[in-house]
C-alpha positions as CSV (number, residue, x, y, z in Angstrom):
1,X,16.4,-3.2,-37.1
2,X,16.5,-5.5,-33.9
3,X,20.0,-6.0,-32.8
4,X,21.0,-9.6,-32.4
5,X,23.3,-10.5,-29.3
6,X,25.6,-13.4,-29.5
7,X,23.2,-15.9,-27.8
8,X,20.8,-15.1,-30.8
9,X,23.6,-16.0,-33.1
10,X,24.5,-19.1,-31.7
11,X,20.5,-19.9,-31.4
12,X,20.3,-19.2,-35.4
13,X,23.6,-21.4,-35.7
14,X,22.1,-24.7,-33.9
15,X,18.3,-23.9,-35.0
16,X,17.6,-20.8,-37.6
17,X,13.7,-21.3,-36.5
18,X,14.5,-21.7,-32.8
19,X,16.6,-18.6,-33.2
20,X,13.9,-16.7,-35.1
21,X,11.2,-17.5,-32.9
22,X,13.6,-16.4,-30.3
23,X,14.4,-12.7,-31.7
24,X,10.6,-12.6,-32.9
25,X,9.4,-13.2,-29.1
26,X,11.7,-10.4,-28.0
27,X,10.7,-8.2,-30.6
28,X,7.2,-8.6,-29.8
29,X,8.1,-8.0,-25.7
30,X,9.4,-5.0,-26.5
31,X,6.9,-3.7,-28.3
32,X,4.7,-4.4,-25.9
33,X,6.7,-2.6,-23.0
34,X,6.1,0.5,-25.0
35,X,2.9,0.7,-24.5
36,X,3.0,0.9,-20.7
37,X,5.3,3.4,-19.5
38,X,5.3,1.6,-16.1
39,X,6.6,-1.6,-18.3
40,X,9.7,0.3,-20.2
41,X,13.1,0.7,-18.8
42,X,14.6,4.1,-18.3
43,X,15.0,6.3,-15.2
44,X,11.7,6.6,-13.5
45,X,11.5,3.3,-12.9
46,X,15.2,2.0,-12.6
47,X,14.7,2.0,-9.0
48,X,11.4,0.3,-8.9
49,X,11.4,-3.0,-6.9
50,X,9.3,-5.5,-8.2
51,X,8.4,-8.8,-7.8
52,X,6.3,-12.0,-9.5
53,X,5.4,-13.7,-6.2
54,X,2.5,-14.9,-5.2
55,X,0.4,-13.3,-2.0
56,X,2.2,-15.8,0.4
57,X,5.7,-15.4,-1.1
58,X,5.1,-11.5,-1.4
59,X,4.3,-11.2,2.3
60,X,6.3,-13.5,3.6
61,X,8.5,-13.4,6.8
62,X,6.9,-9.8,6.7
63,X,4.1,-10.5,8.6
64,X,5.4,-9.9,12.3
65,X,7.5,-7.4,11.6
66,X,4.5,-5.3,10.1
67,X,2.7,-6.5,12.9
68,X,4.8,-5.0,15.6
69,X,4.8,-1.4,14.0
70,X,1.1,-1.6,13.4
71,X,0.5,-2.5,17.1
72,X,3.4,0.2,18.4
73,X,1.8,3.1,15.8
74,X,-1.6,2.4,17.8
75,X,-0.3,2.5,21.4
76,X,1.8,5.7,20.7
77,X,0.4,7.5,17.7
78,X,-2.4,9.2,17.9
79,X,-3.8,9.3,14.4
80,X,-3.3,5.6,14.2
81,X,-5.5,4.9,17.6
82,X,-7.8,7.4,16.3
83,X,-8.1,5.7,12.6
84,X,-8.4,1.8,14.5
85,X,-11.7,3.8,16.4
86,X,-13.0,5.2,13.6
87,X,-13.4,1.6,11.4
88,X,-14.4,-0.5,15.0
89,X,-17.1,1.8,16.0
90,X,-18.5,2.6,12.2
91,X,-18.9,-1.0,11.5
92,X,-19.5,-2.9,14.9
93,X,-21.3,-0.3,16.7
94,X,-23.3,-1.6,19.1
95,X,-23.0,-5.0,17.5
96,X,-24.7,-7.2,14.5
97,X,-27.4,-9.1,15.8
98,X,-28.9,-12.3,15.0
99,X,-32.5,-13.2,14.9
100,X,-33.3,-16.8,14.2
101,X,-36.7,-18.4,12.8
102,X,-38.6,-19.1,16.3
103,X,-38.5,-17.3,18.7
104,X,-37.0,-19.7,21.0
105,X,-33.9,-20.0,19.4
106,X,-33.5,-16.1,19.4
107,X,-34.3,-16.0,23.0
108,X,-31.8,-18.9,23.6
109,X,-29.3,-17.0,21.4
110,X,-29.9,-13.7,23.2
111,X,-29.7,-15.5,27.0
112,X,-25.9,-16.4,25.4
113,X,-24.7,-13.9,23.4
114,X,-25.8,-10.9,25.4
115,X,-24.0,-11.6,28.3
116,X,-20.4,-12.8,29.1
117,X,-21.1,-16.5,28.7
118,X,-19.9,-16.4,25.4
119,X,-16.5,-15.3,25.9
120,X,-13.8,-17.7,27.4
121,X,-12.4,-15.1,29.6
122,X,-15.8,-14.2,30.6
123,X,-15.1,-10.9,29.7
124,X,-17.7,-9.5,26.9
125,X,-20.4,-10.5,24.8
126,X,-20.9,-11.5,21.7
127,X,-20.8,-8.3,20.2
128,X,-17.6,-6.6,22.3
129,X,-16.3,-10.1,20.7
130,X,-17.3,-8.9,17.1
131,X,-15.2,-5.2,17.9
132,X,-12.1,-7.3,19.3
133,X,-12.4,-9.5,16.2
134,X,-12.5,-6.5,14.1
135,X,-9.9,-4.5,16.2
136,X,-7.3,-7.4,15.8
137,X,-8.2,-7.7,12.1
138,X,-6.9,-4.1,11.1
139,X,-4.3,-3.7,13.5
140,X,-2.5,-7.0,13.2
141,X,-3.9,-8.0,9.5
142,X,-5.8,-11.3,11.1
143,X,-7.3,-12.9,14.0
144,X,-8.0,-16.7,15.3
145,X,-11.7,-17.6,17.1
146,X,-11.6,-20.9,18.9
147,X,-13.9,-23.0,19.8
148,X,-14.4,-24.3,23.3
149,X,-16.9,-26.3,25.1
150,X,-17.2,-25.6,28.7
151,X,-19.7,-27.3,31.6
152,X,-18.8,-24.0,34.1
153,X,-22.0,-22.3,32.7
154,X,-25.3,-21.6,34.2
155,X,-28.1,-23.5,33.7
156,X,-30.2,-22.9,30.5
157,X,-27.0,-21.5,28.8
158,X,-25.8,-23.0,25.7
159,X,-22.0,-24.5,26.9
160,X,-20.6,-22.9,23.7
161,X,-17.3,-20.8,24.7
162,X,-15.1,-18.8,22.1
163,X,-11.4,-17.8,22.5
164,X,-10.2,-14.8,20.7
165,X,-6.3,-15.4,19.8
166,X,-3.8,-13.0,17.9
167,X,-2.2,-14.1,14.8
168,X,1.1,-14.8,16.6
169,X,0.1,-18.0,18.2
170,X,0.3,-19.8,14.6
171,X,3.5,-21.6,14.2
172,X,5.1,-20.4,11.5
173,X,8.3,-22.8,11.9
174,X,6.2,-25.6,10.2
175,X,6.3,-23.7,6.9
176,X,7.3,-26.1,3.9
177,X,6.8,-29.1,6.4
178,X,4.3,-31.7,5.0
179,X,1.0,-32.5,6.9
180,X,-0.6,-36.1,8.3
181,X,-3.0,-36.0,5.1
182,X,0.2,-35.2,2.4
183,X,-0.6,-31.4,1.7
184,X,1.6,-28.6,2.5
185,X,1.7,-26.4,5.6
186,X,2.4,-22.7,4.6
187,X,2.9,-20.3,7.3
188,X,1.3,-22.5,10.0
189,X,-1.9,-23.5,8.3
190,X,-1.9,-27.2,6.9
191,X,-3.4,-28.6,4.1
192,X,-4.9,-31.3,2.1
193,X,-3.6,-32.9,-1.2
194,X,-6.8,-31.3,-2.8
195,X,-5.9,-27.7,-1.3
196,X,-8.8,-27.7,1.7
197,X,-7.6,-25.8,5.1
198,X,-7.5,-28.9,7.7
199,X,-5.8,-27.5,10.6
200,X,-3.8,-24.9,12.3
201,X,-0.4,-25.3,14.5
202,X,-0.8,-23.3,17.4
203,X,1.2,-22.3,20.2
204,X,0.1,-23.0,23.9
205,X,0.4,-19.5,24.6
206,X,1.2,-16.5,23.1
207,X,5.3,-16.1,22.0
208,X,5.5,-12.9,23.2
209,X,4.3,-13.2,26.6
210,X,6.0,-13.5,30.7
211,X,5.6,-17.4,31.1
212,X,8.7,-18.8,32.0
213,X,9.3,-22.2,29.3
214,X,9.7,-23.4,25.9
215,X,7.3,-23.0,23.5
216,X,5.7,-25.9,21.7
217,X,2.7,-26.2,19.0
218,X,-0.1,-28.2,18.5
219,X,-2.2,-29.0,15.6
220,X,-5.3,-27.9,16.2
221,X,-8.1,-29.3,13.8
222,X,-9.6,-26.3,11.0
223,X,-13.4,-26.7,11.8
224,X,-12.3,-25.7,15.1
225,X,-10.6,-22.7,14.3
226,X,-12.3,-19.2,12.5
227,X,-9.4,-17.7,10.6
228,X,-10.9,-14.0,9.8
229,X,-8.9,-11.6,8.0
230,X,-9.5,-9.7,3.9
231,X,-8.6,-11.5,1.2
232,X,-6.5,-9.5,-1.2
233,X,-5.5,-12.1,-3.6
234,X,-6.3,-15.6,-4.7
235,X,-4.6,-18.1,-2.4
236,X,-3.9,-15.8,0.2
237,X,-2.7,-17.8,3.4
238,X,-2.5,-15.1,5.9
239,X,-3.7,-11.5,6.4
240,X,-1.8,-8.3,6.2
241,X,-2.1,-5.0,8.9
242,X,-4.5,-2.5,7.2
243,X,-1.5,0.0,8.1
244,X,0.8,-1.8,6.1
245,X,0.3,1.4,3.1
246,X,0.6,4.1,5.6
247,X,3.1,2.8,8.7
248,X,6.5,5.0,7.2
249,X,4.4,7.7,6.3
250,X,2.7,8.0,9.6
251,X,6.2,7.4,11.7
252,X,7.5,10.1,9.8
253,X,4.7,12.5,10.3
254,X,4.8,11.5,14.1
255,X,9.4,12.6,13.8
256,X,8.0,15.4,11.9
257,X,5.7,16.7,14.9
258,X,7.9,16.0,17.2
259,X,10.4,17.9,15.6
260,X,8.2,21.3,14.9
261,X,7.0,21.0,18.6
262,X,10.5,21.2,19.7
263,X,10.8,23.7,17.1
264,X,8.3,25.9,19.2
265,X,9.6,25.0,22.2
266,X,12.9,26.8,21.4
267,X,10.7,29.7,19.9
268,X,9.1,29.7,23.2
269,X,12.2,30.3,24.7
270,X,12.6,33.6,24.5
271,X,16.0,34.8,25.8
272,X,18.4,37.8,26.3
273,X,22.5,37.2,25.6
274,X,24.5,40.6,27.2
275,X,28.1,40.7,25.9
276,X,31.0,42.0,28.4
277,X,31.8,44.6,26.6
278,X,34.5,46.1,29.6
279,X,35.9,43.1,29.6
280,X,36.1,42.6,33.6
281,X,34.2,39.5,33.0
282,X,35.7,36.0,33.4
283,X,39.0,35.9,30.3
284,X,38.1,33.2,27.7
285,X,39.5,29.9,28.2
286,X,38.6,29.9,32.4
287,X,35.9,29.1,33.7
288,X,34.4,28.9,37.3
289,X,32.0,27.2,38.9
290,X,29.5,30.6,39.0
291,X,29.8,31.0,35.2
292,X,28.7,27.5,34.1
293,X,28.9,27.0,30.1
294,X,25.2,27.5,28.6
295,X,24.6,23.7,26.8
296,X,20.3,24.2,27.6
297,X,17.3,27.6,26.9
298,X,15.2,28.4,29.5
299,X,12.0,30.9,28.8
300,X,13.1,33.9,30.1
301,X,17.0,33.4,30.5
302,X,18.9,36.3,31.0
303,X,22.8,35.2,30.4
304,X,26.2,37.3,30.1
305,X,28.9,36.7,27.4
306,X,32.5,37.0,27.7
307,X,34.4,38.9,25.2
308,X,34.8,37.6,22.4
309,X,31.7,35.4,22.3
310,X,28.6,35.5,20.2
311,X,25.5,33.2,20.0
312,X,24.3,32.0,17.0
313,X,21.4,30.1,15.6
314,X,20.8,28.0,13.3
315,X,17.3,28.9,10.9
316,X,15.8,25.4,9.4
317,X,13.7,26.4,6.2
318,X,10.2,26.6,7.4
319,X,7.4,24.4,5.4
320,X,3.8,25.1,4.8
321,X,2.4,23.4,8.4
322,X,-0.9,23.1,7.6
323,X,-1.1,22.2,4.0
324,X,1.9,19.8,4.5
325,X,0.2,18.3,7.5
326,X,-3.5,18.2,5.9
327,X,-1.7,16.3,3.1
328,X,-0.2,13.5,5.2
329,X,-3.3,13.4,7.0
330,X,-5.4,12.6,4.1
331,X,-2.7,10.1,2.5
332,X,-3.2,8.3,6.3
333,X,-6.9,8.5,5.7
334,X,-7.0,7.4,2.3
335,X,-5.2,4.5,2.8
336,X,-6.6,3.2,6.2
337,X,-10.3,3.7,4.1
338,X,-11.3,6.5,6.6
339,X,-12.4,10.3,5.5
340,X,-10.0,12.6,6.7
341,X,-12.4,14.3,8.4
342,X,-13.4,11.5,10.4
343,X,-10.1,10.8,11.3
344,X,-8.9,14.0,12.1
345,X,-11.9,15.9,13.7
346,X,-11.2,18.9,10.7
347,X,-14.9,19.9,9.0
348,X,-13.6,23.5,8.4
349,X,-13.5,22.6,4.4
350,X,-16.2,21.0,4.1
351,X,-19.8,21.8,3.6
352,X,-22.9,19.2,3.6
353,X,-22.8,18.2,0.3
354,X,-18.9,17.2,0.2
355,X,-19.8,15.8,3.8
356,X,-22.3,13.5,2.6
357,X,-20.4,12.6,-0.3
358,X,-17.6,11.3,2.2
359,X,-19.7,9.9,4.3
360,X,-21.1,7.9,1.6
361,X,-18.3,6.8,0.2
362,X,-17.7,5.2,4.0
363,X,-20.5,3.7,3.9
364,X,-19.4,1.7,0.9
365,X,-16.1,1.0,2.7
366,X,-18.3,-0.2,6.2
367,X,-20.9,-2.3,3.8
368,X,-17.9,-4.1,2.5
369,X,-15.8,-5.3,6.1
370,X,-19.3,-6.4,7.2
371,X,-21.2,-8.3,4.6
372,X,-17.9,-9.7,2.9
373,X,-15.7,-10.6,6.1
374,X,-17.5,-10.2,9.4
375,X,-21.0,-11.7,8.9
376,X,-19.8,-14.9,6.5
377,X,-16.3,-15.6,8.3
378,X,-17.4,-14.7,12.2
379,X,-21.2,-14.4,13.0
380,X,-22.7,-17.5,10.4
381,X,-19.9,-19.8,11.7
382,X,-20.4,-18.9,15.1
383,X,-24.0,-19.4,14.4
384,X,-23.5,-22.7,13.5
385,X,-21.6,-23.8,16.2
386,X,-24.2,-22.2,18.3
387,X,-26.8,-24.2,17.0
388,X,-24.4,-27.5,16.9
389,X,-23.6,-27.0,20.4
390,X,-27.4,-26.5,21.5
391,X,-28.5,-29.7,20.0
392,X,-25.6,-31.3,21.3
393,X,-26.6,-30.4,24.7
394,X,-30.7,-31.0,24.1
395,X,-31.6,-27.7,23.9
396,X,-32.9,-27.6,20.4
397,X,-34.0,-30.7,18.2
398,X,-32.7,-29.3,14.5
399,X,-30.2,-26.4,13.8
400,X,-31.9,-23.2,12.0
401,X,-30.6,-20.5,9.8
402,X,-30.4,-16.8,11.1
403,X,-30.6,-13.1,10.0
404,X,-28.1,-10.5,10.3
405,X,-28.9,-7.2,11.5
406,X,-26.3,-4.4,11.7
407,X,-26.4,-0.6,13.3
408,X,-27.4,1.7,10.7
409,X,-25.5,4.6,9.4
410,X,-26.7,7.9,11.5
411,X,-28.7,10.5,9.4
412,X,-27.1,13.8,8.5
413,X,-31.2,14.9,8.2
414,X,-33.2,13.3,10.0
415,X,-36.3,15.2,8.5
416,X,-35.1,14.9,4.7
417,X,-34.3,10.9,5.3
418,X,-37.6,10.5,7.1
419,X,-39.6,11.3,4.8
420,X,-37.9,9.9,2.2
421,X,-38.1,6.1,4.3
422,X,-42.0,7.1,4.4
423,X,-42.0,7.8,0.8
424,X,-40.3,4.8,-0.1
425,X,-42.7,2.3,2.1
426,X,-45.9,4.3,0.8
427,X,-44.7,3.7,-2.8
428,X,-43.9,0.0,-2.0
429,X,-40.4,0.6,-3.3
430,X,-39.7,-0.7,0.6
431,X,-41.4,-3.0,3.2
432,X,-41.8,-1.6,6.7
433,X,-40.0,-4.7,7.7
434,X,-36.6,-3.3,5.1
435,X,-37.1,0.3,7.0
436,X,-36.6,-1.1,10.3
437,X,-33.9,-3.2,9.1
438,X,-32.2,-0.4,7.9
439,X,-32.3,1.5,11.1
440,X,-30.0,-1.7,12.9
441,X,-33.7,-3.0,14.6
442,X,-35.2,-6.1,14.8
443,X,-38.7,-5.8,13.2
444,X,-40.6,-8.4,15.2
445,X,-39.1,-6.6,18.7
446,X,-39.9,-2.9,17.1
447,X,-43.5,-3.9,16.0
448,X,-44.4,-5.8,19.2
449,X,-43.4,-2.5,21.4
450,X,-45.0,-0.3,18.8
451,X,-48.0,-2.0,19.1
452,X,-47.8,-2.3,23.0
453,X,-47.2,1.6,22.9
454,X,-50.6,2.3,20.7
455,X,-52.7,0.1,23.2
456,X,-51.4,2.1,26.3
457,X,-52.2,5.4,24.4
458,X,-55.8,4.6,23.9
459,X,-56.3,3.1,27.5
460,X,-55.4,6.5,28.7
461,X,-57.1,8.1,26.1
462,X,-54.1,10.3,24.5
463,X,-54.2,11.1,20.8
464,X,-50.9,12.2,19.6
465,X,-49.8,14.0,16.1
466,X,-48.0,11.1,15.4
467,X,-50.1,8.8,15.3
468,X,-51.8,7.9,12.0
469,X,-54.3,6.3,12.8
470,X,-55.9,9.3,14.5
471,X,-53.8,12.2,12.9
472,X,-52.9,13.6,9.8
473,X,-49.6,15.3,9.4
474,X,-51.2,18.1,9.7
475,X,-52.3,17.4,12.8
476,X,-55.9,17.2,11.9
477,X,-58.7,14.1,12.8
478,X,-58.5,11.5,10.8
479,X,-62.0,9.5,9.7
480,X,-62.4,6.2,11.3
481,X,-65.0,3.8,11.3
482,X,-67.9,4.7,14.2
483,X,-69.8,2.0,16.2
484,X,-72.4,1.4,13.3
485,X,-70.5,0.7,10.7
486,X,-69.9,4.2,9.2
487,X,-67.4,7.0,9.2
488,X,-67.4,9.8,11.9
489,X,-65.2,12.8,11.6
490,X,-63.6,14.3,14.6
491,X,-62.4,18.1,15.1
492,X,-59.1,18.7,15.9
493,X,-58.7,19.2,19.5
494,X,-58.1,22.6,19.4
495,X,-61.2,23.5,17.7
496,X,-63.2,22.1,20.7
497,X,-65.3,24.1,22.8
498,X,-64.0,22.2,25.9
């Protein structure tokens, strides 16, 4: 029998069907919360804090502070840097490439994106760009790319500059202030009454920096600005550090390694205490300048006691190292989206099945941060620019689209895979074009030089085992048509008499 409270009462006194509607609803919540253990009341989850706010509310004025222990977890922890690596070199590499549909787009591409011209400090191309866009991403949750226009390029180059900014140049003091057009402006980004992104306020320089003045902020228009970061929920403003699961565990792993180092630093320590058993020693209670107190262990010390005094030390219960530590390590990795044993350098427990299957896995993971954030919210925007900027400036007469080719994913057996590939094109399962692809090359490039490579081989008159036009993979003589139309069959060229 549901137990009414004196609200309930007073509900069926004023309305009896507002006040049975009222206990029914209840009723119903409760039966509900049954279901779920995480939904019913009781011990385990008395002291669970949780809240029904949306992404922004939920994150908040959380966003710097998470921020600075991301960033100060990579400059000083080790695991951390190592984990940023892992992701930037796995999924940049040595950069996504674009081809476009003529080749003199590509070429104008390449003569810009190839070099430093891109980058408005002049610094790296396109694709140490992509890594510092990436980079930024994980460790500070988001990034800012924005246009410029420059005429202080050489000729022939596309005047197209970008600007790489950290997340702390948005002005997060606008927050709840209305925009020019009527829409809100949520954590620095303004909007329209129909909920369109229409411009950012930025800082003139970075909050955190040397420059002596005050700051101010400028609104800077949104088709000028790329705001790249991974969308966790629907109407997600602003992106969060990819550390934000694993910063407290991996602080306290760092206390907890600096603590067992220190731990064998004592151990190391190794000292001898000799107790004045005569008692012609120095009484208690005096002390002179050649029988100093002992407050510090040296390795080696060799020190005397006077009467009466003992040393003792204190023994902190010892924990399993290496299991304890293999188990951080692998909450760290499984929550940054790394395999432990990328992370950490350990393959001891693994053999090349569970390898593969982890590396795999990754794969998944690198697939995901490329063809969901990098390639549509950084290289097909920058793209477009590109080509708005070149015909802009005369270069080309219509913008075209491009295609996005990534490094590929090294093979664990390279003979296995091979022939695999080969199977695949043979059965038509695969184009050769899709195998090249796949191996992070541009086909038109890797067919021109292939072909290049065949034409010098027969000028010189070599006939290699891998070539099959000639050779089997057996390394025999293949038949090829002869001057008169026919077939001829050649021996292999160890057979010859020659």
């Amino acid at each position: 029998m549901q137990q009414m409270n004196w609200l309930d009462r007073f509900a069926l006194a004023i309305s009896p069907q507002w006040g049975q509607n009222r206990i029914r609803a209840r009723v119903v919540a409760q039966e509900l919360a049954r279901h779920y253990e995480a939904a019913a009341g009781g011990r385990r989850t008395a002291n669970w804090r949780s809240v029904a706010a949306d992404a922004n509310v939920a994150a908040g004025g959380s966003l710097a502070l998470l921020r600075g222990h991301a960033r100060d977890l990579v400059r000083n922890n080790s695991w951390a840097t190592k984990g940023l690596r892992v992701i930037t070199t796995n999924t940049v590499g040595w950069g996504i490439s674009a081809k476009a549909d003529t080749p003199e787009l590509t070429s104008l591409w390449r003569a810009w994106a190839e070099r430093t011209h891109c980058d408005a400090d002049g610094l790296l191309n396109f694709y140490g760009l992509e890594a510092l866009v990436l980079r930024t991403v994980v460790e500070s949750g988001e990034v800012l790319v924005r246009r410029r226009i420059s005429r202080n390029v050489p000729k022939g180059i596309v005047p197209l500059k970008l600007q790489v900014l950290e997340p702390d140049f948005i002005d997060t003091t606008k927050d709840g202030l209305t925009g020019d057009n009527g829409g809100p402006i949520i954590q620095g980004v303004e909007y329209d009454r129909d909920g369109v992104r229409v411009a950012y306020w930025l800082f003139d320089r970075h909050p955190g920096s040397a420059q002596p003045g005050s700051l101010t902020s400028r609104r800077v228009d949104a088709k000028d600005i790329l705001h790249i970061f991974v969308i966790l929920r629907p109407g997600q403003v602003r992106g969060i550090t990819w550390f934000a699961p694993v910063i407290v565990n991996l602080k306290d792993f760092d206390e907890y390694e600096d603590a067992k180092l220190m731990q064998q630093k004592i151990a190391a320590c190794f000292s001898a205490f000799v107790t004045d058993i005569d008692g012609t020693g120095t009484a208690v209670g005096e002390q002179s300048e050649a029988d100093p107190l002992i407050e510090t262990l040296e390795p080696g010390m060799i020190s005397y006691l006077r009467p009466g005094q003992s040393v003792e030390f204190a023994t902190p219960p010892v924990t399993g190292d290496i299991g304890f530590s293999v188990q951080m390590l692998r909450k760290a990795a499984a929550g940054l989206g790394v395999p432990y044993e990328m992370l950490t350098g350990d393959y001891s427990q693994v053999n090349f099945s569970s390898a593969r299957m982890s590396r795999l896995d990754f794969w998944g993971n690198i697939h995901d941060w490329r063809w969901n954030m990098l390639v549509p919210r950084l290289c097909d925007p920058v793209w477009d620019w590109f080509c708005e900027t070149a015909e802009i400036a005369g270069f080309i007469a219509a913008p075209s689209l491009a295609s996005w080719t990534a490094p590929p994913a090294p093979m664990l057996e390279p003979d296995k895979e091979g022939v695999a590939l080969r199977k695949l094109v043979r059965s038509g399962a695969m184009t050769h074009d899709e195998m090249v692809r796949e191996r992070g090359y541009d086909p038109e490039t890797h067919w021109e030089e292939y072909a290049e490579g065949l034409k010098r081989l027969d000028k010189l008159g070599i006939v290699l085992d891998s070539d099959p036009r000639k050779t089997s993979d057996a390394g025999l003589m293949q038949e090829r048509a002869g001057a008169g139309g026919g077939t001829k069959t050649e021996k292999p060229a160890e057979d010859s008499d020659e």
